[in-house]
VOBA-1610 file (N, C-alpha, C; in pm, whole numbers, padded with zeros to 5 digits, always signed):
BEGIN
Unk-02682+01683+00655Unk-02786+01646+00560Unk-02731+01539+00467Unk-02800+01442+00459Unk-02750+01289+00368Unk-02846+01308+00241Unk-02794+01281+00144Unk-02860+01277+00008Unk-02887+01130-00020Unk-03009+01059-00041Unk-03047+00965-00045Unk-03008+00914-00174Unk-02931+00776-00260Unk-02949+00773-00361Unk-03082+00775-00420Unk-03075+00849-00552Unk-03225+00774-00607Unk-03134+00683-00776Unk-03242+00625-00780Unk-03262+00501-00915Unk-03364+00554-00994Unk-03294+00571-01175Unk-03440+00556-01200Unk-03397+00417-01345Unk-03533+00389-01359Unk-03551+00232-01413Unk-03628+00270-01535Unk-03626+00180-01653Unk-03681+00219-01760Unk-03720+00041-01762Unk-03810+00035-01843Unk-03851-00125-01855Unk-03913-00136-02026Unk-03859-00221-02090Unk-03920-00274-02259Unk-03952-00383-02229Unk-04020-00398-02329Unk-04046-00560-02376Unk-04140-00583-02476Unk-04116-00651-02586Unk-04159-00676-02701Unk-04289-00676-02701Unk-04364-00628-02773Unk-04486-00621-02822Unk-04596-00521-02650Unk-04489-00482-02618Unk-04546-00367-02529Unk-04489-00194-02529Unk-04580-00109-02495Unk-04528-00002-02516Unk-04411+00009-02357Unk-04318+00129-02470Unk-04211+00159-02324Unk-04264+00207-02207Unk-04197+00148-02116Unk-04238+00212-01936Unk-04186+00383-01960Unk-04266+00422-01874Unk-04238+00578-01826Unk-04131+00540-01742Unk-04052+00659-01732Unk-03963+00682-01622Unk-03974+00637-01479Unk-03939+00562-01406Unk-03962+00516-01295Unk-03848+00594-01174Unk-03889+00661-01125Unk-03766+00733-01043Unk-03799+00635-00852Unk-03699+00590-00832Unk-03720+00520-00678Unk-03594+00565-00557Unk-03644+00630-00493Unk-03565+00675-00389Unk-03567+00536-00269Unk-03410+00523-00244Unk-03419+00380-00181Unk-03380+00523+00007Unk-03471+00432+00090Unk-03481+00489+00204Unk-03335+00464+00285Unk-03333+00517+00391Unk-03170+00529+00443Unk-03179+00389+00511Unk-03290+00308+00543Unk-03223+00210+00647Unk-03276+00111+00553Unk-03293+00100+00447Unk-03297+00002+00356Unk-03184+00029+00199Unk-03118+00133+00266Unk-02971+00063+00151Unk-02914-00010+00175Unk-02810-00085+00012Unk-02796-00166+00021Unk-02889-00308+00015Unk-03024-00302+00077Unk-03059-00433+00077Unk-03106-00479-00094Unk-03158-00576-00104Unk-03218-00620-00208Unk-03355-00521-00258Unk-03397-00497-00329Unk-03532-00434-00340Unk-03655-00483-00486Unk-03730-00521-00499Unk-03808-00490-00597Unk-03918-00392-00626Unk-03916-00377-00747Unk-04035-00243-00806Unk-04073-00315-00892Unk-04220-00296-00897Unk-04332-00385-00976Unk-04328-00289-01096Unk-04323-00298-01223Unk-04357-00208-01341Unk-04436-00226-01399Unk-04558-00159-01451Unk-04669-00214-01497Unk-04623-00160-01696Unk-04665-00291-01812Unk-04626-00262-01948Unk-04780-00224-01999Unk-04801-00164-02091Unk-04923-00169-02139Unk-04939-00254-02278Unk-04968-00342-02337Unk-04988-00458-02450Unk-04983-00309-02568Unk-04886-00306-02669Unk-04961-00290-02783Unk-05066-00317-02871Unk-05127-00260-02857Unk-05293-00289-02962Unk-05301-00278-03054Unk-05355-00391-03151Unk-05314-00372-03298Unk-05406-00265-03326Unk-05359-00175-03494Unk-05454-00101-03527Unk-05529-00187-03634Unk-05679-00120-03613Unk-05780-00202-03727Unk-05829-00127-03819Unk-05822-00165-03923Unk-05814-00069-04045Unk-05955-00135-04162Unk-05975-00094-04220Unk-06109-00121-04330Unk-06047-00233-04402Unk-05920-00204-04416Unk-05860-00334-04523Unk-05715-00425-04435Unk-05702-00411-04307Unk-05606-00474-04248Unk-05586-00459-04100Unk-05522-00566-04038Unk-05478-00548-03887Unk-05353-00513-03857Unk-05331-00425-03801Unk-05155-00381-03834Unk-05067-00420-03719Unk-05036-00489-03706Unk-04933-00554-03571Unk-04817-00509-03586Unk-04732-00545-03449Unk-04573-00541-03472Unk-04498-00636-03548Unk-04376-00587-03639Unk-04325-00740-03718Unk-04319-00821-03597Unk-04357-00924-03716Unk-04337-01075-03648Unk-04165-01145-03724Unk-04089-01128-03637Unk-03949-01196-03763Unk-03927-01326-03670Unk-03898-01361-03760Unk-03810-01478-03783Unk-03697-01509-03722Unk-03605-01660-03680Unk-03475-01648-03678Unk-03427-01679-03841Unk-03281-01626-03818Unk-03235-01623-03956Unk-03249-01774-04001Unk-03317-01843-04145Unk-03323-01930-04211Unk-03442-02057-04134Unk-03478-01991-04052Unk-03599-02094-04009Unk-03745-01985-04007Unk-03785-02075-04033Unk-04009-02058-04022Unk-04066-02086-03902Unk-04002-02136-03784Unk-04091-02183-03692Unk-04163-02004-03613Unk-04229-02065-03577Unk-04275-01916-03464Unk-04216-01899-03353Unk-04145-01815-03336Unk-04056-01764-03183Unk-04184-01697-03066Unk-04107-01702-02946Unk-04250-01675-02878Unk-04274-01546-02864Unk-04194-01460-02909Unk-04249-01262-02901Unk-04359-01317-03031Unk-04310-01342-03136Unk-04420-01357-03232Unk-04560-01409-03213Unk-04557-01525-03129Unk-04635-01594-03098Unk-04739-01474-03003Unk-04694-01435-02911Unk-04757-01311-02860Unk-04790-01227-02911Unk-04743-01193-03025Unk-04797-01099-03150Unk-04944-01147-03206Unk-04911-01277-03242Unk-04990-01324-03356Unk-05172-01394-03237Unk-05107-01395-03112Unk-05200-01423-02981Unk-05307-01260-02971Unk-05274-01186-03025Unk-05321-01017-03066Unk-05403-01086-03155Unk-05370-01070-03282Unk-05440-01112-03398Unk-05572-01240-03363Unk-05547-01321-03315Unk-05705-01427-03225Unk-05751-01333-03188Unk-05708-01266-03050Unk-05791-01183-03005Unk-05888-01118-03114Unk-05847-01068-03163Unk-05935-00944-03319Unk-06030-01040-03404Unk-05988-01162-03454Unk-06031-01274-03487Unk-06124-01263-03431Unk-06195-01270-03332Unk-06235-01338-03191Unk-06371-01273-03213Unk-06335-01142-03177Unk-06403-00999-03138Unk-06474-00988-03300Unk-06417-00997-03395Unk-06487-00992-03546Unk-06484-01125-03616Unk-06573-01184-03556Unk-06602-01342-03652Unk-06610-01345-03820Unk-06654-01259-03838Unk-06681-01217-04029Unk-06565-01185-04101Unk-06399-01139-04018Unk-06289-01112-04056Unk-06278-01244-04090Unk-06170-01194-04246Unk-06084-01327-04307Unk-05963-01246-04312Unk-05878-01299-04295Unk-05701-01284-04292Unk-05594-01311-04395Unk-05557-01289-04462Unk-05454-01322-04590Unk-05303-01264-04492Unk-05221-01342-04423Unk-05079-01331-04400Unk-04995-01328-04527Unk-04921-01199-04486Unk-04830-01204-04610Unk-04672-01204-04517Unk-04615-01296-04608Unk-04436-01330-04538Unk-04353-01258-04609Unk-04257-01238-04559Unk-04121-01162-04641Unk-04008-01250-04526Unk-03929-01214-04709Unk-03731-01219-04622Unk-03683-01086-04665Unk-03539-01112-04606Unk-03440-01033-04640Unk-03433-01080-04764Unk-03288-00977-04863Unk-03247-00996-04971Unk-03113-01084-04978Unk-03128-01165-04865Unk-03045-01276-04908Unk-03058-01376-04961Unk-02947-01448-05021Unk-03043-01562-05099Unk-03072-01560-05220Unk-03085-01671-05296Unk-03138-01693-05409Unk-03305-01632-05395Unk-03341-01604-05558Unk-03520-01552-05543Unk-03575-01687-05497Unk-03567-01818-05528Unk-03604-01908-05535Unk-03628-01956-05400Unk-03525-01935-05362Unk-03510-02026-05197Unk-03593-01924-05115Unk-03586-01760-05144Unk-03689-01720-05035Unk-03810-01741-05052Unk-03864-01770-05199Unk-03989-01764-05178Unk-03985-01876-05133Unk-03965-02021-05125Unk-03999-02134-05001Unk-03964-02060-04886Unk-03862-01995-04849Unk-03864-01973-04684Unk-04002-01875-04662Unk-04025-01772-04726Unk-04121-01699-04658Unk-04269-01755-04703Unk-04257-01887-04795Unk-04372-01951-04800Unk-04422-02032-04672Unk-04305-02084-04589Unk-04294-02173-04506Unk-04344-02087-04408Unk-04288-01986-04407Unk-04294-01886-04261Unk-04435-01821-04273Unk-04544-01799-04411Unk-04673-01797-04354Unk-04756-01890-04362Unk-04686-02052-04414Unk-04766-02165-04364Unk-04756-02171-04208Unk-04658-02111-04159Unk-04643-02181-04005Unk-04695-02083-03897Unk-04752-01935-03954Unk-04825-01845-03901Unk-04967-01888-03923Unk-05013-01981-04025Unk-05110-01964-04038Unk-05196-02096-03952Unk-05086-02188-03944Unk-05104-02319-03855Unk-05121-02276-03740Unk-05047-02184-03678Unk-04999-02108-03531Unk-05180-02035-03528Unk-05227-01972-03626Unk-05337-01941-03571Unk-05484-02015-03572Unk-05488-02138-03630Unk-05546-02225-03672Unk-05553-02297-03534Unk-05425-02318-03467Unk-05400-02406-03311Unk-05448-02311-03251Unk-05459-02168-03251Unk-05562-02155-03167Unk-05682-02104-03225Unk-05744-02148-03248Unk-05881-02167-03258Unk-05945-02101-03398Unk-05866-02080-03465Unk-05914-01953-03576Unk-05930-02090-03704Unk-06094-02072-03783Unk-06103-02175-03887Unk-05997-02150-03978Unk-05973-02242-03993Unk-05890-02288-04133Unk-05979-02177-04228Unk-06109-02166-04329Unk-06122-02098-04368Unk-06125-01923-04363Unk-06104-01876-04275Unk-06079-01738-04198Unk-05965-01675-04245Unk-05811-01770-04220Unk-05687-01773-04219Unk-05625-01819-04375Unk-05571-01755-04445Unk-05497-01796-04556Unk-05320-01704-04546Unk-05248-01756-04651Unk-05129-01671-04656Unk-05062-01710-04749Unk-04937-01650-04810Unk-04845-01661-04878Unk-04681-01563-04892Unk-04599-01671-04902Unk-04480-01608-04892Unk-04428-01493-05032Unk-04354-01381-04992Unk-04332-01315-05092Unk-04199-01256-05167Unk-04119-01406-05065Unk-03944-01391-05060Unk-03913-01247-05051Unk-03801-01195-05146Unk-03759-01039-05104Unk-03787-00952-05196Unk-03933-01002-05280Unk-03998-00899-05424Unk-04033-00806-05295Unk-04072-00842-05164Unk-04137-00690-05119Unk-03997-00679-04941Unk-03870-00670-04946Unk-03821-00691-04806Unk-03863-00603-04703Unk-03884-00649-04610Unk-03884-00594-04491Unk-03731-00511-04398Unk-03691-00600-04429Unk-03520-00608-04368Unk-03439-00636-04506Unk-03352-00519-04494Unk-03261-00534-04632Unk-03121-00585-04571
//
């Protein structure tokens, strides 16, 4: 009697919930070879609330504002909801860490929800809909 290996596989990825356990028994005349297993992620869904849309953080790299693309996929959630509720208006609020002068974060996390708010503006969301402001580390996220 031969005991077949088995594999099991776990799969993440940002702004999706974790894979279940994937257990794969590789057959006797296909060990060894190469194999793929398709994993299906399910999208986290923002929650919608009377006074807010609650997403996953969106961060930053350290000392820049631009939008990274997990974020960008985050904030591609937020259109969606946009979308679906035309009468929603949005106020982005930014944070840093507590590094830094007070001064300098509030430009960085000013920058970082001008450039969320551009990011949702390019796609398709009015300029009036979309507002924001940075709140340096009076409120941190990441200490």
């Amino acid at each position: 009697l031969k005991c077949l290996p088995v594999y099991i596989s776990y799969a993440t990825k940002s702004g999706y919930e974790n894979s279940n356990v994937y257990k794969v028994e590789i057959p006797e005349n296909e060990f060894g070879q190469d194999m793929a297993v398709g994993i299906t992620l399910k999208p986290i869904v923002p929650i919608i609330t009377e006074t807010e849309v609650i997403l996953q953080p969106i961060y930053f790299e350290f000392n820049k504002s631009n939008i990274t693309s997990d974020g960008a996929a985050e904030l591609d959630k937020l259109v969606a909801v946009m979308n679906e509720y035309p009468e929603m208006v949005i106020f982005a609020k930014s944070h840093t860490d507590i590094r830094g002068s007070d001064s300098y974060n509030i430009k960085l996390s000013d920058r970082r929800a001008k450039s969320t708010v551009q990011y949702l503006i390019s796609k398709g969301v009015a300029k009036e809909r979309i507002s924001g402001q940075g709140f340096g580390k009076s409120e941190p996220k990441v200490a």
